[in-house]
VMD Tcl script that draws the C-alpha trace (Angstrom):
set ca {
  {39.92 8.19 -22.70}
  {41.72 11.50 -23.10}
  {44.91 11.99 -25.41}
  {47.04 13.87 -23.98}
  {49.55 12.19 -21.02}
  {51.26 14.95 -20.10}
  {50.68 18.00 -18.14}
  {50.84 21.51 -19.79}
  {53.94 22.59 -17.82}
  {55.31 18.95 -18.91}
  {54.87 19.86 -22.67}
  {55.60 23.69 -22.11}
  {59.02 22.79 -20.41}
  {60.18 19.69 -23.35}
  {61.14 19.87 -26.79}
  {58.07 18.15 -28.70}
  {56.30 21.44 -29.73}
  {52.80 21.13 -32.16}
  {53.26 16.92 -31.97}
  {49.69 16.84 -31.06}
  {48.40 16.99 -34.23}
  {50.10 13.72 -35.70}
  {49.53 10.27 -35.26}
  {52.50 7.37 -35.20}
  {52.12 4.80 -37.61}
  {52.48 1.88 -34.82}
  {49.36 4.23 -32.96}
  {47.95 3.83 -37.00}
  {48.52 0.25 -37.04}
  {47.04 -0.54 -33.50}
  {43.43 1.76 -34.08}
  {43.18 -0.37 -37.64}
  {43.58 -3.83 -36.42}
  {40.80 -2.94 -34.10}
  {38.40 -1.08 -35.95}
  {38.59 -3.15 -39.33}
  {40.06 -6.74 -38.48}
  {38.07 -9.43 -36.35}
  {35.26 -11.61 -36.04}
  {32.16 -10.09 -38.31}
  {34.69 -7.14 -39.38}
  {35.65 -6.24 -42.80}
  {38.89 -7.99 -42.70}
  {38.05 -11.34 -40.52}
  {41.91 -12.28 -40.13}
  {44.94 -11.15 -41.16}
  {48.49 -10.87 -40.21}
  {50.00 -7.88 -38.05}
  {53.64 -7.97 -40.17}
  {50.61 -7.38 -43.66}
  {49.01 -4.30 -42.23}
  {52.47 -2.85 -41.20}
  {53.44 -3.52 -45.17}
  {50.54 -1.56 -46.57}
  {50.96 1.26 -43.99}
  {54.16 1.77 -45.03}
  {53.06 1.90 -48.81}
  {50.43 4.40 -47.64}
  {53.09 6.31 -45.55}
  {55.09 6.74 -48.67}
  {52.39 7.43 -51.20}
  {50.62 9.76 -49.19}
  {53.82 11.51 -48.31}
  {54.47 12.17 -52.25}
  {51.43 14.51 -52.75}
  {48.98 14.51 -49.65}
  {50.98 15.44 -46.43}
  {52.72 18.93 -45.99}
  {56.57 18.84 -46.81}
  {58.68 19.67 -44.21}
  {61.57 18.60 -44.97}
  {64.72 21.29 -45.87}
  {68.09 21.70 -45.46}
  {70.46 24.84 -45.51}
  {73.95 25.54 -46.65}
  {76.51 27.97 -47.56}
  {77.48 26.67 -51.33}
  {80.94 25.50 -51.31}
  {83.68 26.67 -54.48}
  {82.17 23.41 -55.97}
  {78.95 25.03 -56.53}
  {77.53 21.78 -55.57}
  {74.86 19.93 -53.12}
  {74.78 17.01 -52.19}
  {71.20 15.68 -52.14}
  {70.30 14.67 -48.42}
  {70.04 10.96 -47.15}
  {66.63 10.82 -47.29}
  {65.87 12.66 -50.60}
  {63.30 11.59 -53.05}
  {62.62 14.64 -54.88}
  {62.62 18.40 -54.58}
  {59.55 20.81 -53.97}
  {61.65 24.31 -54.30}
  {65.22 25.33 -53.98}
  {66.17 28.76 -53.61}
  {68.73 30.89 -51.77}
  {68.83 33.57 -49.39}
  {69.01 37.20 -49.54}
  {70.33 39.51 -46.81}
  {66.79 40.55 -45.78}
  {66.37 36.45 -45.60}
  {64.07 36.19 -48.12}
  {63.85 33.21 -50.43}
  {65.00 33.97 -53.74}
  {63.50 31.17 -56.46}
  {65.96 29.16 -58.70}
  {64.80 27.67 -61.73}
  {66.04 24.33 -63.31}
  {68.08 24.28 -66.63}
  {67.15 22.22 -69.39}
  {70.40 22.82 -71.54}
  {73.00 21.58 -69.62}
  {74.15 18.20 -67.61}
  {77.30 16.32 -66.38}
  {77.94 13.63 -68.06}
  {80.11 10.58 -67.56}
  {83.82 11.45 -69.42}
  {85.25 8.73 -71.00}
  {89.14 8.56 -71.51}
  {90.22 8.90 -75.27}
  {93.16 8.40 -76.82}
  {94.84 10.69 -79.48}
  {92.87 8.87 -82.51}
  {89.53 9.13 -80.15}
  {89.54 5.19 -79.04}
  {87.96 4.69 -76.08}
  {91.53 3.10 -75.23}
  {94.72 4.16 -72.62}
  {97.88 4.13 -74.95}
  {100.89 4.75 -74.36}
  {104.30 3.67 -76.39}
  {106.95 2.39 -73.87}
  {110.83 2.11 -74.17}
  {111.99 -1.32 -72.55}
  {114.98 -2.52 -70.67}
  {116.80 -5.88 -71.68}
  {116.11 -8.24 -68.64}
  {114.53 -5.68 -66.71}
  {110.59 -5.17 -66.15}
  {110.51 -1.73 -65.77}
  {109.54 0.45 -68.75}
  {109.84 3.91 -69.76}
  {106.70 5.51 -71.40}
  {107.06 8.09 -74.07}
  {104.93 11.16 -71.54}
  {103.20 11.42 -68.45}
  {100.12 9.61 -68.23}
  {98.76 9.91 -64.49}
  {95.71 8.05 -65.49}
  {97.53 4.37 -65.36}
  {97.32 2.79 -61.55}
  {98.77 -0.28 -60.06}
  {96.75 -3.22 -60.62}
  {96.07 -1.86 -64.57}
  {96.34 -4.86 -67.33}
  {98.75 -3.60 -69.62}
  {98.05 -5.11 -73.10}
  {101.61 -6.28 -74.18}
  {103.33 -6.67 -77.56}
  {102.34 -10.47 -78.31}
  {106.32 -11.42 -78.88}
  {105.97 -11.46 -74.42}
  {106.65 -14.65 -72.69}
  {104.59 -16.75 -71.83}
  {101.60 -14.55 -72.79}
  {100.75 -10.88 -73.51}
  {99.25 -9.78 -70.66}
  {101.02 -7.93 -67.50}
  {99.76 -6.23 -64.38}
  {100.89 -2.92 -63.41}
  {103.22 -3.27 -59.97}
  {104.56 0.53 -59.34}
  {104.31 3.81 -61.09}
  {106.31 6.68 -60.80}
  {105.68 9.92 -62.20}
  {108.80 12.04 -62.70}
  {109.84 15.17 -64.76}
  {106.57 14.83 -67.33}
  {107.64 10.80 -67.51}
  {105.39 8.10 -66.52}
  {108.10 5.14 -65.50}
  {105.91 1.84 -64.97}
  {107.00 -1.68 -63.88}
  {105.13 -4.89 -64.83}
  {104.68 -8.18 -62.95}
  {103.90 -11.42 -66.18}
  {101.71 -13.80 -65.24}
  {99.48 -15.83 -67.20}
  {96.44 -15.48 -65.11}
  {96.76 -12.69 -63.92}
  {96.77 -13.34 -59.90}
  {99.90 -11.22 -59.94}
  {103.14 -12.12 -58.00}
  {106.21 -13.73 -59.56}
  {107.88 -11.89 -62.52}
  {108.22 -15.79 -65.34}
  {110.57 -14.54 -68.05}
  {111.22 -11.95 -70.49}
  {111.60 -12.85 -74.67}
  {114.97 -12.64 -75.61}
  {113.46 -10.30 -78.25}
  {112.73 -7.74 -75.50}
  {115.86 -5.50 -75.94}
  {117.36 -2.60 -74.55}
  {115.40 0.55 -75.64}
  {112.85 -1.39 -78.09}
  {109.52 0.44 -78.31}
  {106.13 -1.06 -77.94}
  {102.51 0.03 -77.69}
  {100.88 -0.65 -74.55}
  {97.10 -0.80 -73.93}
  {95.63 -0.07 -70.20}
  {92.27 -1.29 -68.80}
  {90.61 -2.57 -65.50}
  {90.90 -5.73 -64.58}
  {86.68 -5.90 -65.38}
  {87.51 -4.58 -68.48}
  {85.18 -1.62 -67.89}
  {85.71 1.57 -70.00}
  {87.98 3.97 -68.22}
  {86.89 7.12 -66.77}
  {88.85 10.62 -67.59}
  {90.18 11.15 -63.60}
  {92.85 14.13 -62.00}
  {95.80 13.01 -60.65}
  {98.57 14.59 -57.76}
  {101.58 13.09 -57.94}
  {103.20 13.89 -54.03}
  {106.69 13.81 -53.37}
  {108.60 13.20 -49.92}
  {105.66 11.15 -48.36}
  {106.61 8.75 -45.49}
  {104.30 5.88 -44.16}
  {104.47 2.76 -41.91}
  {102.63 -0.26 -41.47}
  {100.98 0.68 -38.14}
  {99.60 3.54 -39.04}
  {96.47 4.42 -41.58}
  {98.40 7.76 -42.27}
  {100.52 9.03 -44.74}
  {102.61 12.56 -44.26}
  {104.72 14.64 -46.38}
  {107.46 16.66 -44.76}
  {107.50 19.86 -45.92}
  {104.10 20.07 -46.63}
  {103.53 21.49 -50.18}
  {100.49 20.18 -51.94}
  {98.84 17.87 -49.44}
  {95.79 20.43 -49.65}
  {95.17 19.30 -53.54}
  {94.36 15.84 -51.88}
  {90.61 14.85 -52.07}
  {88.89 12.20 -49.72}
  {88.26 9.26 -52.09}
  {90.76 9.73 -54.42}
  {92.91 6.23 -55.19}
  {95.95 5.35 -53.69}
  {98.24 4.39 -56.55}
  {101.78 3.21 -55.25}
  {103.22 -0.27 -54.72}
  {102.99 -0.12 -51.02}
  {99.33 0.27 -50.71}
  {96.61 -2.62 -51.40}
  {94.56 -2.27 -54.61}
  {91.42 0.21 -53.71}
  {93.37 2.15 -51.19}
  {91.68 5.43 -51.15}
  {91.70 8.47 -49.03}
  {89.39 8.77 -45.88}
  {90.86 12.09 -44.71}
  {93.05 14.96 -45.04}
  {94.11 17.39 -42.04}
  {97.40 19.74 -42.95}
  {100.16 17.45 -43.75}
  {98.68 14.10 -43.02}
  {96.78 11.96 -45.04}
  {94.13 9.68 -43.66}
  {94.30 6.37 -46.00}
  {91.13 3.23 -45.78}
  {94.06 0.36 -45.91}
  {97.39 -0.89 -44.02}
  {100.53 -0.23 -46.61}
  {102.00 -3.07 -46.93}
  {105.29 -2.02 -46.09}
  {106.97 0.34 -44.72}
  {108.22 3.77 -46.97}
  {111.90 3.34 -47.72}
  {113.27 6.66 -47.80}
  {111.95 9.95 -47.40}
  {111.57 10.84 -50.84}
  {109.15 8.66 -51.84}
  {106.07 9.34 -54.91}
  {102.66 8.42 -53.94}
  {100.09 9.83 -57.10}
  {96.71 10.02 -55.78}
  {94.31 10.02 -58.71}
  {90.76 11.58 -58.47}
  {87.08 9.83 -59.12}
  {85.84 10.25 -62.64}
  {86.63 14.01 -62.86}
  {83.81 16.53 -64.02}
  {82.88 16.83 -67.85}
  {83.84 19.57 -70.17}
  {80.00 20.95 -69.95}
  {80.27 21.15 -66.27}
  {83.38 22.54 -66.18}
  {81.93 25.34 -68.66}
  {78.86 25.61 -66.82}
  {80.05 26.23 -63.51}
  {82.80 28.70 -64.49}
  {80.65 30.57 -66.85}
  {80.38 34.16 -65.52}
  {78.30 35.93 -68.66}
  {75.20 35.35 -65.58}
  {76.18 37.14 -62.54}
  {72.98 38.31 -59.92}
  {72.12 41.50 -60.80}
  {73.03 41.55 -63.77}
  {70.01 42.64 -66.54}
  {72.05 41.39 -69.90}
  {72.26 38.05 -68.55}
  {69.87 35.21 -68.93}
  {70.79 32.34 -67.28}
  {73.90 31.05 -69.74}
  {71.41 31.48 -72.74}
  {73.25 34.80 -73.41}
  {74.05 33.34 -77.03}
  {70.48 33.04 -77.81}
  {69.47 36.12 -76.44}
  {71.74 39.05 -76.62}
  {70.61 42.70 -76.52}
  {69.89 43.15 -80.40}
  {66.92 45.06 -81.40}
  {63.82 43.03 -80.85}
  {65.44 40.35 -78.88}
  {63.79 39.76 -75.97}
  {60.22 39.70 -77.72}
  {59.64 36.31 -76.91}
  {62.04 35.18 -74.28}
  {61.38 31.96 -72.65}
  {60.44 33.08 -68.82}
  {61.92 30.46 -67.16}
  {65.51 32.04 -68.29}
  {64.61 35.57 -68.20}
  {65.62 35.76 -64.74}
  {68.81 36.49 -62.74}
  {68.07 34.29 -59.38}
  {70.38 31.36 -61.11}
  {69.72 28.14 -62.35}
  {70.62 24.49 -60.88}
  {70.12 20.85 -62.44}
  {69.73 17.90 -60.15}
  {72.78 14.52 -61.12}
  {70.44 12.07 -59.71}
  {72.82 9.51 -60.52}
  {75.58 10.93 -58.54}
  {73.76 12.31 -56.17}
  {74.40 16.29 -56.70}
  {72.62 19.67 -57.66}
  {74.71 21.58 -59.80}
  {74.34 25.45 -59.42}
  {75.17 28.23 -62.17}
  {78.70 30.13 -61.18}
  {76.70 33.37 -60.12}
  {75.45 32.24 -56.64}
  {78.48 30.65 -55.44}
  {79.32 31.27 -51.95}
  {75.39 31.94 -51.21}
  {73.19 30.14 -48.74}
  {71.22 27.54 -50.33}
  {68.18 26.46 -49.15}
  {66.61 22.47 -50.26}
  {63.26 22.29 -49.54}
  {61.96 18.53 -50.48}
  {59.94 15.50 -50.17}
  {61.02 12.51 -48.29}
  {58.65 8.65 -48.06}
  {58.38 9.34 -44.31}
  {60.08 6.12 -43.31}
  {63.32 7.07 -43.08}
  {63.73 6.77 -39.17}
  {61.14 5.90 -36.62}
  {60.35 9.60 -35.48}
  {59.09 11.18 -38.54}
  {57.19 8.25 -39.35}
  {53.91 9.85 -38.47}
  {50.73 10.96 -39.97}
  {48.60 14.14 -39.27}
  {45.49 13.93 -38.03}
  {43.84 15.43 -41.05}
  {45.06 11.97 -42.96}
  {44.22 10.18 -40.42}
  {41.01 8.30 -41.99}
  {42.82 8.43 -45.63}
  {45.27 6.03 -44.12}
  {42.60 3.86 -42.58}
  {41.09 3.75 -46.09}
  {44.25 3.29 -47.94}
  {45.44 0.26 -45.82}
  {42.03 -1.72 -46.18}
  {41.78 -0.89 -50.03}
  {45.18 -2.58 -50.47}
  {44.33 -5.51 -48.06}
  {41.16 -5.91 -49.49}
  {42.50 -5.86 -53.44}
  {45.24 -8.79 -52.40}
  {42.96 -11.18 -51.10}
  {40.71 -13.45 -52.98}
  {37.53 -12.96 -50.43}
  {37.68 -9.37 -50.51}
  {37.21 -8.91 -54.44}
  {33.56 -7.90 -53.97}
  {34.56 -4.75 -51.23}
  {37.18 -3.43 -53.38}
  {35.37 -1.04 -55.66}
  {33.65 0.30 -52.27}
  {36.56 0.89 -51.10}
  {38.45 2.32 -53.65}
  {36.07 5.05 -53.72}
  {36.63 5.85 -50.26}
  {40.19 5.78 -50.23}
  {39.83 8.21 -53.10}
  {37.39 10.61 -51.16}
  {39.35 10.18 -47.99}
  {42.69 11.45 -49.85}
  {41.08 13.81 -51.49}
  {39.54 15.37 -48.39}
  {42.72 15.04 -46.87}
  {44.49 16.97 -49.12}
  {41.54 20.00 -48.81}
  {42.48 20.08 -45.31}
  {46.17 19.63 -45.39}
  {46.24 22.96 -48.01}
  {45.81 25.19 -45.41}
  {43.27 27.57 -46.95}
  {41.80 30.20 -44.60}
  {38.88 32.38 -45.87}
  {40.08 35.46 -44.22}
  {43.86 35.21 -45.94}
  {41.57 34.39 -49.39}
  {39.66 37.56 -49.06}
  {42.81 39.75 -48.18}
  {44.37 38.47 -51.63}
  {41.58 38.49 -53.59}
  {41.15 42.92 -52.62}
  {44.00 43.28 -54.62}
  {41.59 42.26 -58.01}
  {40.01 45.21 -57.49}
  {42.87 47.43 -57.83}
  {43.16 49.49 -61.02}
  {46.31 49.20 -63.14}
  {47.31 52.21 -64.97}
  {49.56 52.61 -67.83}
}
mol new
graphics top color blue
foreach p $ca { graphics top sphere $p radius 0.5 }
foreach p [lrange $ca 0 end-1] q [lrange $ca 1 end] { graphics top cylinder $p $q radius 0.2 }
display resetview
């Protein structure tokens, strides 16, 4: 029975160019439950929903180092000088960027730098929010001594223990004004927020106390940027905010918190077009005047070593003296660069991969260039590209009965066979998959010939 189910002009007039030469898993799954699994067969019974299992494992280890990558993605590097690593990425065969003749231009990975998590300090290095805070007799709104944009509503602000009933408040509003952060607290004893109990007669006009900020999980706060936005007007029916005239609106950031009284704990921003600002949740009521102070404060912002890496400009392309910000270990004195590590002498740029939050960093001095990912995926991310080429074809076959064979108790004595065939299958899979051509070989291997003269 012949392959192919279409005519020529049918597959010259579509969009399905060079498909012949892969296989579909399901068409991978069918051909094995036929060939291996029946009466007087290798594998006398088994279920359809266990072979689709250990394709899938074969799919994805297979993928990792047998099949040809094909995977890539291109983009014009934003001022960020970052990447974001593609939905389907599990790890990276070559990243480069591209010339104006188009040509791939090799960047190397840096060992000596990262970006790691900040964590919020106070003046005598605690990892603690403090700030000392004038109070108002009968009044729950209290002054704090500077600005500190970090605080947001919903904070537990660790009170002076002379507080009735208990020390422990929850942040209500905040309101940054003139270099003055101007908070209000809401005292309840556990903490579910709502009713303001009773103030110590002790808690007198323009007394000072030390107040400690932290989560509600009591997690270790984060160093974040905050833009404090005057004139902003919302309303209950609407998931927008605007500010009228629009002056800094364009510092706003999607995901950045909402931090204002009006807005529901985890509000955050969703989107940001001229003056309006796109918001996840409902405010809760209405603005009040047209003046009002929303302070939108950033994700954990980006550590000092990022911040030096990616504005470091002692590397810039073209640029002989530079080696990849390792300038301080290898300046132009005599007798320098006997020695240099290779992987920095060069003036391509450098990247490392945040695999925790997803990124690739890139050194300052390709910014604004056309990156190019290249990378290696499990091949199960939708049903299209799961599919095999022909040249594995048999090392899946293999693969899937090993791994049947090695979890089942009657196929013990077959699994050393068939280990060594999976083994020789893969390998002669990948022989095939490399592409070699004796003709290409022979034009490269001419050049050995050539004399090199001094």
């Amino acid at each position: 029975m012949a392959l192919l189910n279409q005519t020529q002009q049918d597959y010259y007039n579509g969009n399905d160019f060079g498909g012949y030469q892969f296989i579909s898993l399901e068409t991978i799954i069918n051909n094995f439950t036929v060939a291996y699994v029946g009466e007087n067969k290798i594998i006398p019974k088994i279920r359809r929903t266990d072979i689709a299992f250990h394709a899938q494992r074969g799919m994805q280890e297979l993928s990792f180092d047998t099949f040809k990558s094909i995977k890539s993605q291109e983009i014009t590097l934003p001022p960020s000088n970052t990447m974001v690593l593609p939905q389907d990425y599990v790890n990276y065969t070559k990243v480069c960027w591209i010339d104006d003749n188009g040509i791939e231009r090799p960047l190397y990975p840096t060992r000596h730098t990262s970006n790691p998590t900040p964590i919020l300090q106070n003046s005598d290095g605690e990892y603690k929010l403090t700030a000392v805070g004038t109070t108002t007799n009968g009044s729950n709104e209290v002054v704090l001594d500077g600005e500190y944009k970090e605080i947001q509503v919903g904070m537990i602000a660790n009170a002076p223990a002379n507080f009735s009933p208990n020390p422990f408040a929850v942040v209500q509003s905040v309101s940054n004004n003139g270099g003055i952060t101007t908070i209000t607290l809401i005292f309840n004893p556990d903490l579910t927020g709502g009713v303001v109990i009773d103030y110590n007669s002790a808690f007198d006009t323009g007394t000072e106390f030390t107040f400690n900020f932290y989560k509600t999980d009591e997690s270790l706060l984060l160093e974040k940027t905050a833009i404090v936005l005057e004139n902003i007007t919302w309303t209950t029916a609407s998931l927008l905010l605007t500010q009228d005239p629009n002056t800094d609106v364009s510092n706003v950031e999607v995901g950045m918190l909402v931090s204002h009284t009006a807005f529901p704990v985890g509000t955050v921003v969703t989107q940001v077009n001229n003056a309006v600002i796109g918001i996840s949740n409902v405010p809760l009521v209405d603005s009040t005047a047209a003046t009002n102070e929303v302070t939108f404060i950033s994700t954990p912002v980006n550590s000092t070593t990022w911040s030096n890496y990616n504005s470091d400009t002692s590397n810039s392309t073209g640029d002989a003296n530079g080696y990849n910000h390792d300038t301080d270990l290898y300046d132009l004195n005599i007798g320098q660069r006997y020695g240099v590590e290779p992987s920095i002498a060069q003036d391509n740029g450098t990247y490392y991969i945040d695999n925790l939050k997803g990124k690739i960093h890139f050194s300052s001095n390709i910014g604004g260039k056309n990156i190019v990912l290249h990378y290696v995926s499990d091949g199960l991310g939708t049903d299209e590209e799961m599919l095999v080429h022909k040249f594995a074809e048999e090392a899946m076959y293999k693969y899937i009965a090993c791994a049947i064979l090695s979890t089942t108790i009657s196929g013990q004595p077959l699994v050393p066979r068939f280990k060594k065939e999976k083994y020789a299958a893969i390998r002669q899979a990948k022989l095939r998959l490399s592409n070699i051509k004796l003709n290409e070989l022979i034009q490269i291997m001419r050049g050995k010939s050539k004399w090199i003269k001094s």
